[in-house]
C-alpha positions in Angstrom: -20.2 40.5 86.0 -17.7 38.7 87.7 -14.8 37.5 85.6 -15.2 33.8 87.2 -18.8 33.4 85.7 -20.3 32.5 82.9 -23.8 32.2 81.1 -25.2 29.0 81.1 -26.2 28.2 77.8 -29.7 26.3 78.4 -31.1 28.5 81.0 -29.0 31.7 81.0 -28.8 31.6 84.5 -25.5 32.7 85.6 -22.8 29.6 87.3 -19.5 30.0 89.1 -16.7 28.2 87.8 -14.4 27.5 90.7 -11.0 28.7 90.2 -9.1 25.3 90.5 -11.1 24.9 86.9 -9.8 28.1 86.2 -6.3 27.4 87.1 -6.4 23.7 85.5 -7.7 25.0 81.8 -5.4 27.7 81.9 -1.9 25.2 82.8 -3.5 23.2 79.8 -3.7 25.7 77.3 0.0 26.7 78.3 1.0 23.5 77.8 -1.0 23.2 74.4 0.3 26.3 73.3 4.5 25.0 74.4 3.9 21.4 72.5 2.3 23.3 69.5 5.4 25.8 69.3 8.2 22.8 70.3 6.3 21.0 67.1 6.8 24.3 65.1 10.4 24.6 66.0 11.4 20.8 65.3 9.8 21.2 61.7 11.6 24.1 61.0 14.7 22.5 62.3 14.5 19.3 60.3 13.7 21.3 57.4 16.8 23.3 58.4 19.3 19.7 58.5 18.0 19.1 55.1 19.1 21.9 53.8 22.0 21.4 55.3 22.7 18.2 54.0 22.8 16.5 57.3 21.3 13.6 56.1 23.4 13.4 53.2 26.4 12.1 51.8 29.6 14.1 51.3 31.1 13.8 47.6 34.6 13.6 47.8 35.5 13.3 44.2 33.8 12.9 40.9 34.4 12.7 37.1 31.5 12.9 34.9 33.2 12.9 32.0 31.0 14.9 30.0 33.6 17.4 27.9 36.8 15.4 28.2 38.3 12.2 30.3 39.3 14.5 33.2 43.1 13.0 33.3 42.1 9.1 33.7 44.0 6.6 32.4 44.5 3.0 30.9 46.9 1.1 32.5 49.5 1.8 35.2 51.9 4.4 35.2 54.6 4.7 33.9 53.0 3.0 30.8 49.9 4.4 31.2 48.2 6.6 28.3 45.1 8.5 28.0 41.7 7.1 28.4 39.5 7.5 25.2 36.9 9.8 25.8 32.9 10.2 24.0 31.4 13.4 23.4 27.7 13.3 24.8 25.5 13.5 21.9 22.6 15.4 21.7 19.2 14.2 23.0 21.8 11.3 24.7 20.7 10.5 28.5 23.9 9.7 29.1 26.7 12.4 28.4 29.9 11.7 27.6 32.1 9.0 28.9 35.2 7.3 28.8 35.9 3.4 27.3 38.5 0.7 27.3 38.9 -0.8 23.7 39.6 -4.8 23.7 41.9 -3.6 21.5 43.7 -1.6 24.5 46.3 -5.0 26.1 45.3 -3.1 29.1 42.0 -3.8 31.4 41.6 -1.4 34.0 41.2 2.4 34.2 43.3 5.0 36.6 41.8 7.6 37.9 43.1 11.2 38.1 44.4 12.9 41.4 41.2 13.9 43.3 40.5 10.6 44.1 44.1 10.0 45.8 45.8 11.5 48.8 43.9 11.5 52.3 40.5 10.0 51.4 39.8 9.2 55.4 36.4 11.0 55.6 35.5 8.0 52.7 36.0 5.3 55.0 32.6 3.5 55.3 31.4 5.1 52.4 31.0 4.1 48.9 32.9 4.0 45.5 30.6 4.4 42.8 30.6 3.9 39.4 28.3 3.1 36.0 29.7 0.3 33.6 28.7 -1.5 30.4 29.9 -3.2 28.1 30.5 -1.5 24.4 28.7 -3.7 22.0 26.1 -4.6 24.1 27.0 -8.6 23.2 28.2 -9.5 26.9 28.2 -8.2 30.7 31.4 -6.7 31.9 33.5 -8.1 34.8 36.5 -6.6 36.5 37.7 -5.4 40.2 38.0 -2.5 42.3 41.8 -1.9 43.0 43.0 0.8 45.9 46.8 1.1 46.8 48.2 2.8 49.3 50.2 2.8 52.6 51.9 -0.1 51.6 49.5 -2.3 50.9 46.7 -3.5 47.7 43.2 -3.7 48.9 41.1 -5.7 46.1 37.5 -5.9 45.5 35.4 -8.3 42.4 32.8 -6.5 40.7 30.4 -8.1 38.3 27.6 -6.1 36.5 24.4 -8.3 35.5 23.2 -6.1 32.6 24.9 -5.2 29.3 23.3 -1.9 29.8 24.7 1.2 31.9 24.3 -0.3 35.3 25.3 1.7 38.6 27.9 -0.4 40.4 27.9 0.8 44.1 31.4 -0.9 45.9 31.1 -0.6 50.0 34.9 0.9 51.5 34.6 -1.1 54.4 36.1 -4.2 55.0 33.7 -7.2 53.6 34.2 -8.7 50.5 37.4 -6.6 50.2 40.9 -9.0 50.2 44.2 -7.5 51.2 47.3 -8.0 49.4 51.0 -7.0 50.6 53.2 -6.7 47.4 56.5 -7.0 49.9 55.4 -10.8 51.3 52.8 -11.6 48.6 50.5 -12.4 51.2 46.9 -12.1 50.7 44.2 -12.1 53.7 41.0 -10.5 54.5 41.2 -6.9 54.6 40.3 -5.4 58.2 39.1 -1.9 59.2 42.9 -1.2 59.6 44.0 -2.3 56.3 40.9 0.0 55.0 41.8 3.4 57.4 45.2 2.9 56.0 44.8 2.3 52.7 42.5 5.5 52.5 44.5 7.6 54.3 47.3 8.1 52.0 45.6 6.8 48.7 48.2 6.2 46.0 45.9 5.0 42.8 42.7 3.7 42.5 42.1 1.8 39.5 38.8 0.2 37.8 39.1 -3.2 35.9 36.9 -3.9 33.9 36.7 -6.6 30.8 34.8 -8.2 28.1 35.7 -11.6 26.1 34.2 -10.2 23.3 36.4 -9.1 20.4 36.4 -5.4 19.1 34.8 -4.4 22.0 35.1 -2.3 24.5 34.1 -1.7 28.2 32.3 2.0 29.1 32.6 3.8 32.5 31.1 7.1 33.5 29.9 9.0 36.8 32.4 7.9 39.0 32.2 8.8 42.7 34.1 8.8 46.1 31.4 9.6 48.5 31.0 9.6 52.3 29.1 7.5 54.5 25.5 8.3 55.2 25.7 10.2 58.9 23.8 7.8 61.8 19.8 9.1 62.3 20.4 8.8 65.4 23.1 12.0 64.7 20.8 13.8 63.0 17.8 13.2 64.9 19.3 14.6 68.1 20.9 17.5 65.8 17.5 18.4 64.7 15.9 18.0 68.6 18.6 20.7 70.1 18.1 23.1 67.0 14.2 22.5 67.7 14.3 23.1 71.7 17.0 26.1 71.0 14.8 27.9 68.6 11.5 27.1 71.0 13.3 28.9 73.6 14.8 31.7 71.8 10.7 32.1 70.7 9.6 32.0 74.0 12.3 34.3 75.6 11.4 37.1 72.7 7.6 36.9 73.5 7.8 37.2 77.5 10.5 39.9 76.8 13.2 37.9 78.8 
């Protein structure tokens, strides 16, 4: 039989199928079978940025504190001295940590040396950081302090729980205040004053207090992380591993 026929299925007679019909169901097969494996290959390569991280943010730095106090500080050097440090206890969710007595004189911590230098690839990231206050009697307040390049770039923090709460301060400019220690000045920090600042980090301190007597003020998981990369970045990353593993696929079944 002809290769252009076919069997009728009511009255077994046999039909021509013209072969523009041909043609047409072949071209839509093809083009079935291309979006099915483009589909295959953009799966594989957004699984693929995942893994990668793309979507992810960078950690810069980080002290978890759970063995010692990892060098931070109370106080500014020189008249710094070592942070006191909690051992996680067993069965604890939260590990260890460091603290600030009332006691203390002092109310900020100073962190150690990972956090300083060239921080640039934080710029529009976050600083993050879990607080609360010892006793559990009142919430903790305090500010975010960066030096560097010159200048004093200050952010207020208050924490609405007496609890661990995760305190997640932006590093761009709003809600951030500059201050120049050479005029005393103070005005609102730009994206300048941030790149700067960030570029040639000096210290990076954490004040936090309490009003309450013989108390003291926890921190723990502190972070320096980088901002979250545009979709639109990875989205278009994904699409050209997709299209490049599509053709590489088609290439190695047509043998070219």
């Amino acid at each position: 039989m002809n290769s252009r026929m076919f069997t009728s299925a009511t009255s077994g007679s046999p039909h021509r199928l013209p072969a523009q019909r041909i043609g047409a169901a072949g071209r839509a097969c093809r083009v079935a079978r291309t979006h099915r494996r483009l589909g295959i290959a953009l799966a594989a390569a957004s699984l693929m940025c995942a893994h990668l991280g793309v979507s992810a943010q960078t950690v810069l730095a980080e002290s978890s504190f759970f063995a010692t106090n990892q060098g931070w500080q109370l106080g500014i050097t020189p008249n710094a001295t070592p942070a006191p440090h909690v051992a996680p206890i067993f069965g604890a969710p939260q590990g260890g940590y460091i603290y600030n007595p009332s006691s203390s004189g002092v109310d900020s911590f100073t962190s150690n040396a990972s956090f300083l230098g060239n921080q640039s690839a934080a710029l529009g990231g976050v600083l993050r950081f879990s607080l609360q206050e010892g006793n559990n009697f009142l919430s903790p307040s305090g500010s975010v302090a960066l030096y560097g390049n010159g200048l004093v770039l200050g952010y207020e923090v208050n924490v609405a729980a007496i609890e661990w709460t995760q305190v997640v301060v932006p590093l761009q400019p709003d809600g951030w205040v500059t201050l120049n220690p050479s005029t005393g000045i103070t005005t609102t920090t730009t994206w300048q004053d941030m790149s700067g600042v960030l570029g040639n980090l000096a210290a990076l301190q954490i004040a936090a207090f309490t009003l309450f007597p013989d108390s003291s003020v926890d921190l723990d998981n502190v972070a320096l992380l980088t901002p979250v990369p545009e979709p639109g970045a990875a989205a278009m990353l994904a699409l050209g591993l997709g299209v490049l593993a599509w053709r590489r696929r088609g290439w190695a079944e047509t043998g070219r």
